[in-house]
PAZAPA-4460 file (N, C-alpha, C; in steps of 0.05 Angstrom, whole numbers, plus 32768, in hexadecimal, padded with zeros to 4 digits):
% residues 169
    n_x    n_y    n_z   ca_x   ca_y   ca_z    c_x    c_y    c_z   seq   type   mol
   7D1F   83AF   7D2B   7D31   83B4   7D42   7D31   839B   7D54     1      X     A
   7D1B   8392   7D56   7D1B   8372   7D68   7D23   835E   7D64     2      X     A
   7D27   8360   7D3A   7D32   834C   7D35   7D4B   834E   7D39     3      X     A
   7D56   836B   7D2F   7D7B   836B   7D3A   7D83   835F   7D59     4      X     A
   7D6F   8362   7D6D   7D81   8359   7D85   7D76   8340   7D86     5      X     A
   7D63   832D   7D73   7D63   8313   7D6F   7D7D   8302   7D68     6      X     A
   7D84   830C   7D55   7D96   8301   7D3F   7DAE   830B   7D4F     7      X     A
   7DB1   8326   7D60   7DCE   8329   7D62   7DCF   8317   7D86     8      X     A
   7DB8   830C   7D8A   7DBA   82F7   7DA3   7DC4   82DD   7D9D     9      X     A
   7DB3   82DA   7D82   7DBA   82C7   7D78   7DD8   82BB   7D76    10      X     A
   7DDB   82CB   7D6A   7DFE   82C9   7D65   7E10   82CD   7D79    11      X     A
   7E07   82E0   7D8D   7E18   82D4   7DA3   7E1A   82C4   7DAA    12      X     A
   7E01   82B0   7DB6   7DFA   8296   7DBB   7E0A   8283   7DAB    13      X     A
   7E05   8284   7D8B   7E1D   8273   7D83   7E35   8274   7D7E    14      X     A
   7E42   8288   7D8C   7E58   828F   7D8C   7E60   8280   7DA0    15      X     A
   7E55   8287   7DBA   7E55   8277   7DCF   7E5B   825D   7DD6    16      X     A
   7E45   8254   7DC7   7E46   8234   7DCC   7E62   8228   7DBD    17      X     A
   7E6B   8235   7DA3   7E82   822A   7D8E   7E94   8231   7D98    18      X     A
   7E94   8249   7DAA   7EB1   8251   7DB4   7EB9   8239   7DC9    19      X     A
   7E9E   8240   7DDB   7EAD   822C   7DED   7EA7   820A   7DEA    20      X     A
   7EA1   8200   7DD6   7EA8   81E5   7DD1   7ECA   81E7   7DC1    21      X     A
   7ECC   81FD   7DB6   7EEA   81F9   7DB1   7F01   81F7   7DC4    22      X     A
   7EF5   81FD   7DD8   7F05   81FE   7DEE   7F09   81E2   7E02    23      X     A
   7F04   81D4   7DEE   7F04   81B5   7E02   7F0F   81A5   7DE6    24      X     A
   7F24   8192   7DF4   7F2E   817E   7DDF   7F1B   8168   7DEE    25      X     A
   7F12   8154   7DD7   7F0A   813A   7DDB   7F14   812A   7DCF    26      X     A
   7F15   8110   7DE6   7F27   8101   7DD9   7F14   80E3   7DE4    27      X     A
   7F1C   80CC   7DD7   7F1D   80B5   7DE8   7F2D   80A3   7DFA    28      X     A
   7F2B   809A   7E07   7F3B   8088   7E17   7F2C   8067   7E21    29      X     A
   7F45   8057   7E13   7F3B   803B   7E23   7F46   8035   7E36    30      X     A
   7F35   8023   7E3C   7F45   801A   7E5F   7F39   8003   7E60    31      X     A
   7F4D   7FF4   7E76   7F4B   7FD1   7E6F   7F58   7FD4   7E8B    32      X     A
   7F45   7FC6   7E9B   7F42   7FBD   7EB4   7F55   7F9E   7EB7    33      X     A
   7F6F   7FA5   7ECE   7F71   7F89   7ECF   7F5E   7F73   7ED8    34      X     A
   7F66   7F57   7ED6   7F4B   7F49   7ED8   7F59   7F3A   7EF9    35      X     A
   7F42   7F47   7F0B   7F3A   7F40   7F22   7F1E   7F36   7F27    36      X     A
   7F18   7F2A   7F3B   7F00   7F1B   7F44   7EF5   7F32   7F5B    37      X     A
   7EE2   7F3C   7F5D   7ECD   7F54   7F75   7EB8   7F6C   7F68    38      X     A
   7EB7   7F7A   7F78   7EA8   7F8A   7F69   7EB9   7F9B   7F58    39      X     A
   7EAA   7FA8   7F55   7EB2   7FC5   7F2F   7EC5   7FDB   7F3E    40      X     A
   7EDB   7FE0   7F36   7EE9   7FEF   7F38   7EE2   8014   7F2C    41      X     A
   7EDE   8020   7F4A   7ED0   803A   7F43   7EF0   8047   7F39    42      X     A
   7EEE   8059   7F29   7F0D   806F   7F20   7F05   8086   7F1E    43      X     A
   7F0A   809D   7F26   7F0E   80B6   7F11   7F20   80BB   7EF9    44      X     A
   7F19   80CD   7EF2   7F31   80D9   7EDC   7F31   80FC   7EE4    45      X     A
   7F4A   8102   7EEF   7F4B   811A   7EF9   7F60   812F   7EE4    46      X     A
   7F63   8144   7EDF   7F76   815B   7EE0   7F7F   8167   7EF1    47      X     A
   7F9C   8158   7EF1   7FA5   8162   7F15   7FBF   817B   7F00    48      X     A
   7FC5   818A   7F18   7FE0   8192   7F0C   7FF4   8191   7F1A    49      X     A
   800F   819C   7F18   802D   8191   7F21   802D   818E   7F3D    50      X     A
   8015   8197   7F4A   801B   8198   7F6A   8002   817E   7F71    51      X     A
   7FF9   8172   7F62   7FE4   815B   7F63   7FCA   816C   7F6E    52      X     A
   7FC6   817C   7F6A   7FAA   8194   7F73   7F9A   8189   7F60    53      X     A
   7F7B   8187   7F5D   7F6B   8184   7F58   7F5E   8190   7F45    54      X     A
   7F6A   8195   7F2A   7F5A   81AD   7F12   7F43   81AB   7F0A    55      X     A
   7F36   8190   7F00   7F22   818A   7EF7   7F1D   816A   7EF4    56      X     A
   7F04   8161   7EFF   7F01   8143   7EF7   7EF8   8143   7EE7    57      X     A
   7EF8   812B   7ECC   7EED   8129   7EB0   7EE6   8115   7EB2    58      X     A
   7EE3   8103   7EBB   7ED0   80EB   7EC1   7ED2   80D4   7ED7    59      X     A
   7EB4   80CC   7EDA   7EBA   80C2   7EF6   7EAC   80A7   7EEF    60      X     A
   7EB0   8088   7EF1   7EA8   8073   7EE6   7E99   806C   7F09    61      X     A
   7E81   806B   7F08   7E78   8059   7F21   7E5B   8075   7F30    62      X     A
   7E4B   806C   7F2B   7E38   807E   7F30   7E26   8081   7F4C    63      X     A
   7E34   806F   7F5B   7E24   8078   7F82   7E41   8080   7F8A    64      X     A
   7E35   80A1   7F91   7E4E   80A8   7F9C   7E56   80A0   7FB5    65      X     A
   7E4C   8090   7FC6   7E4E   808C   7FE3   7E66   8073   7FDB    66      X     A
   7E6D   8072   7FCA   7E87   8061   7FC6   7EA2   8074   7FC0    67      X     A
   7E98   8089   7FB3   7EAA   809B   7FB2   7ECE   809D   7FBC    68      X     A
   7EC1   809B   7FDC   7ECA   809B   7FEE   7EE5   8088   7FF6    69      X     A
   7EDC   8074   7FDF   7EF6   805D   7FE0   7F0D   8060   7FCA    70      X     A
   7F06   807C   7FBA   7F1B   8087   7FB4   7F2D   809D   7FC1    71      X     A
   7F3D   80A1   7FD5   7F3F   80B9   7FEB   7F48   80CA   7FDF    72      X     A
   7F5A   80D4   7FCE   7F62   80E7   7FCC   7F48   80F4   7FB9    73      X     A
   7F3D   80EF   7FA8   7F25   80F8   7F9F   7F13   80FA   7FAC    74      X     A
   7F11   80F5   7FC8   7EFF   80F0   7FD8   7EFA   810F   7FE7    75      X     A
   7F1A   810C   7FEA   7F1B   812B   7FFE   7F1A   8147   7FEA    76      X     A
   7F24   813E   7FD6   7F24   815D   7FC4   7EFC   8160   7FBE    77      X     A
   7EED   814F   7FC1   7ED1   8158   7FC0   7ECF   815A   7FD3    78      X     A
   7ECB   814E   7FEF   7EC9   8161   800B   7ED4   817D   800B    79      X     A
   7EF0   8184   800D   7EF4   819C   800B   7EE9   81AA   7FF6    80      X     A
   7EE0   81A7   7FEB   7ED0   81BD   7FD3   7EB6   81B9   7FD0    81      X     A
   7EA0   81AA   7FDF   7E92   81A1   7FE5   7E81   819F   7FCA    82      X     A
   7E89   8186   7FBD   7E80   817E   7FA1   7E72   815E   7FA4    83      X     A
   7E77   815D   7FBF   7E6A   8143   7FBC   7E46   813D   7FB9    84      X     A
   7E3B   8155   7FB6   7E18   8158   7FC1   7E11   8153   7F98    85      X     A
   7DF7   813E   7F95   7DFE   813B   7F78   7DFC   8151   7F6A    86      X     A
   7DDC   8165   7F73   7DE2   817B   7F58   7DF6   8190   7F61    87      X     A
   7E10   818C   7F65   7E24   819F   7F6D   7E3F   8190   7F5D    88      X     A
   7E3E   8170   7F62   7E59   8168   7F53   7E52   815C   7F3B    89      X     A
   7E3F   8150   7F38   7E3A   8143   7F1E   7E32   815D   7F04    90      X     A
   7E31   816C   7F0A   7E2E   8186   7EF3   7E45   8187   7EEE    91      X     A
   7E62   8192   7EF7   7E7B   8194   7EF7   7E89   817C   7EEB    92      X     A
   7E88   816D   7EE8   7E96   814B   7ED6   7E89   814E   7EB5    93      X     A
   7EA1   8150   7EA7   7E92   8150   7E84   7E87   8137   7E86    94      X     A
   7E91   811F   7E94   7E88   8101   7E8A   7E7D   80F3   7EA4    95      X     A
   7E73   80EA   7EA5   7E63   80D7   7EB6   7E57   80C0   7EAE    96      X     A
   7E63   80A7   7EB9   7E5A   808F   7EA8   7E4C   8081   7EB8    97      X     A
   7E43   806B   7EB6   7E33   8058   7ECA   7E3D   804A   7EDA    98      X     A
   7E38   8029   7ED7   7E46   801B   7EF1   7E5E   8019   7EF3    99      X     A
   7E68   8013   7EFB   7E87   8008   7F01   7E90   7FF9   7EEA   100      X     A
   7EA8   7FFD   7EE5   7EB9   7FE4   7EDA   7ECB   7FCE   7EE5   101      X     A
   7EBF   7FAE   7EE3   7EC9   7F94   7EEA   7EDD   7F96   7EDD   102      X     A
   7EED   7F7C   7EF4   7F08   7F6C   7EED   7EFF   7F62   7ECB   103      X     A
   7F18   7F65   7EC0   7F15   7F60   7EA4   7F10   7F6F   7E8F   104      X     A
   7EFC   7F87   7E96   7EF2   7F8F   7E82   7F00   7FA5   7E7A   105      X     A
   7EF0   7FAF   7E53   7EFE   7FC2   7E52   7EE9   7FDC   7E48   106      X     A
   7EEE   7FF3   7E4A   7EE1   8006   7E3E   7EE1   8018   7E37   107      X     A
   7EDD   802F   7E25   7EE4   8043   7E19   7EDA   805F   7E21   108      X     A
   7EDD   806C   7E2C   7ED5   8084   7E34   7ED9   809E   7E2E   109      X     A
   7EC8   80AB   7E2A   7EC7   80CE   7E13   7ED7   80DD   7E2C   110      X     A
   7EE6   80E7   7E27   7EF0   8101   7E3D   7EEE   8110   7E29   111      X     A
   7EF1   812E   7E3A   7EF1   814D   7E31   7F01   8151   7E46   112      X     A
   7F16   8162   7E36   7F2A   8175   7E47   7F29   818D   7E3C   113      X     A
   7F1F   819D   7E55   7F2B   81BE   7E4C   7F44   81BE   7E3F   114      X     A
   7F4C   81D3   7E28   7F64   81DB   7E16   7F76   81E8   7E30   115      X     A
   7F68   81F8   7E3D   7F7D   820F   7E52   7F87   81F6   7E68   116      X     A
   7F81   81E2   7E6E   7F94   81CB   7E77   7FA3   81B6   7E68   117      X     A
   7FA1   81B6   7E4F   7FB7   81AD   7E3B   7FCB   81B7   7E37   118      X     A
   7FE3   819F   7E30   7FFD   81B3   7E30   8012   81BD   7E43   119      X     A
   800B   81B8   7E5A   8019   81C6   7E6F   8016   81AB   7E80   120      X     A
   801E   81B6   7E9A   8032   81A3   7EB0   8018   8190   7EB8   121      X     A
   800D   819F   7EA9   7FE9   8188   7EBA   7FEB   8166   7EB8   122      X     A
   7FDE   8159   7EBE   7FDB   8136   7EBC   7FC4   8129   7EBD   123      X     A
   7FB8   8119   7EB2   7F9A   810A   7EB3   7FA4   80F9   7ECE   124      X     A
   7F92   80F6   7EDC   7F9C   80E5   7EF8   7F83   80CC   7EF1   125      X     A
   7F90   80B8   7EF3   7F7A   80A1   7EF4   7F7B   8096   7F19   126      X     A
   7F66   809E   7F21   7F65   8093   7F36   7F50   8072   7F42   127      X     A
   7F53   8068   7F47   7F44   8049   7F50   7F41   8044   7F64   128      X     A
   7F2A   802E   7F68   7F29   8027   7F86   7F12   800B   7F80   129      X     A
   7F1D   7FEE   7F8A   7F03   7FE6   7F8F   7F03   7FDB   7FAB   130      X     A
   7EEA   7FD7   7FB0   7EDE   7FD1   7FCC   7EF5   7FB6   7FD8   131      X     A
   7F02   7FB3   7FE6   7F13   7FA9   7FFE   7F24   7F99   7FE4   132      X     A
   7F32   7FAF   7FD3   7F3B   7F9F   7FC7   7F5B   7FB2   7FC3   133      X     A
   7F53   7FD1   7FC6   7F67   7FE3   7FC5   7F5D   7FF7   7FBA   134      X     A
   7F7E   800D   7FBD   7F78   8028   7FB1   7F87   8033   7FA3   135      X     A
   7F8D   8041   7F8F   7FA0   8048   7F89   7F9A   8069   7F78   136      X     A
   7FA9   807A   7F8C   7FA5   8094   7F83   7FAA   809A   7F66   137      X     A
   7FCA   808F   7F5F   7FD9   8092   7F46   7FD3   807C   7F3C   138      X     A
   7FBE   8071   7F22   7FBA   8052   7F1E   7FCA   8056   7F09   139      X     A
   7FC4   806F   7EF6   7FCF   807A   7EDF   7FDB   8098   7EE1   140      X     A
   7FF3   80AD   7EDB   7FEE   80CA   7ED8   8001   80CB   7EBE   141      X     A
   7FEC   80D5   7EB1   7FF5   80D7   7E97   7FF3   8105   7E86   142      X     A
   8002   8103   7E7C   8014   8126   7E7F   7FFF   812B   7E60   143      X     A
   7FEB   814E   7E67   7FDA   8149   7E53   7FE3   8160   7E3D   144      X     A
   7FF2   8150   7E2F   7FFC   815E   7E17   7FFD   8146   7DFC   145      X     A
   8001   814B   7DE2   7FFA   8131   7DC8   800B   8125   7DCF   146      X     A
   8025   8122   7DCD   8038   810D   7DD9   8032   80F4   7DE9   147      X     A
   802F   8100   7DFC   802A   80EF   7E17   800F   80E4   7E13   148      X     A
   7FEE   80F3   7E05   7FDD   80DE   7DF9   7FDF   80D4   7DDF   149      X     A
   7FF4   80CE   7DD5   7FF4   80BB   7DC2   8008   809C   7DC9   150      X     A
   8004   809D   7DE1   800F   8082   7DF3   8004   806F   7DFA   151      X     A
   8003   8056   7E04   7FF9   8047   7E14   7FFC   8045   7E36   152      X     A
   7FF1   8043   7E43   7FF9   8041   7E68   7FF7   8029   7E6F   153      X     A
   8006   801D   7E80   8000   800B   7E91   7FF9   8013   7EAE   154      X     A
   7FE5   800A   7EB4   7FDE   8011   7ED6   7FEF   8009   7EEB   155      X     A
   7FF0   8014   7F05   7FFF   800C   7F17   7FDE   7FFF   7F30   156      X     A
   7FD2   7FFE   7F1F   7FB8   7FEC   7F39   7FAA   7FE1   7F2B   157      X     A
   7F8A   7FF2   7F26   7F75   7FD6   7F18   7F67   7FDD   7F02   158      X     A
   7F88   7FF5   7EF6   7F7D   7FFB   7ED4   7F96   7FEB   7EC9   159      X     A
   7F94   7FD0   7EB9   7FA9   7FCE   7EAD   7FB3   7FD8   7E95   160      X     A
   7FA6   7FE8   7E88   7FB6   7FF8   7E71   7F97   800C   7E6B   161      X     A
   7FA8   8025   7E5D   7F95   803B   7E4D   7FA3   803E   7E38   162      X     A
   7F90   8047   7E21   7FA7   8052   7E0B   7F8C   8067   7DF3   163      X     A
   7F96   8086   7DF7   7F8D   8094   7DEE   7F82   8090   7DD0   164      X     A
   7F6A   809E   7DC9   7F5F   80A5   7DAF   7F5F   80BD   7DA5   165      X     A
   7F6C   80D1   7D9B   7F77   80E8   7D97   7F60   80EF   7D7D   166      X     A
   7F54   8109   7D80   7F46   810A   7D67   7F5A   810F   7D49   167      X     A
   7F55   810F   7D38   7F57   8110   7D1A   7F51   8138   7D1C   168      X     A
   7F6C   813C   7D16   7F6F   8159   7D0F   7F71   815B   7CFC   169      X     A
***
């Protein structure tokens, strides 16, 4: 009898975990920083939807959040939801990477998107900011359905291009 509600835990449990990793597409994305002279250009990568609201951040490049702040519109959607305290926002981001990315460089980064924001009116928002150098809410917004990631972007600030890695279906 102990072993049945072993085994039938069991299997819930892995039901669990497979269900909900199905429930996230992963993909890659590069990004290539135009080449400027200062410090590292902090960005998010947001899921906004048609009204630019705030669905989910999927990664945030630049790890002292007290810079945060020099991204504004990202700035305020964690104040009002008060996600800025670390074990409160850093749990909530699938990706979290280290320092900043410099003028010039380029790098590749794992995102996870929930499936229930695929497909529809939603958009990856690339947002940027470096220290007295600028900001730019919209660097990139790119529409998250296969189409639109199987493109390349050009930035309108201090991402000069991204261009998706789509998995092998």
């Amino acid at each position: 009898e102990l072993m049945k509600i072993f085994l039938n835990i069991l299997l819930i449990t892995l039901f669990l975990v497979y269900s909900k990793n199905d429930e996230m597409i992963s993909l890659k994305c590069m990004v290539e920083i135009t080449d400027y002279r200062g410090e590292g250009a902090y960005f998010s990568i947001s899921i906004i939807d048609d009204k630019d609201q705030y669905l989910k951040t999927v990664y945030v490049l630049g790890t002292d959040k007290t810079w945060f702040s020099e991204m504004k519109s990202f700035w305020k959607h964690l104040k009002i939801n008060n996600l800025y305290l670390d074990d409160e926002f850093y749990p909530l981001i699938e990706g979290i990477s280290g320092p900043t990315i410099s003028g010039g460089e380029t790098r590749i980064l794992q995102l996870k998107i929930p499936k229930l924001h695929y497909n529809k009116t939603n958009r990856l928002r690339f947002e940027t900011a470096v220290e007295d150098k600028g900001y730019y809410t919209d660097d990139i917004n790119v529409e998250l359905n296969k189409e639109s990631l199987s493109k390349s972007y050009q930035g309108n600030g201090f991402i000069r291009n991204i261009k998706f890695i789509l998995p092998v279906k």
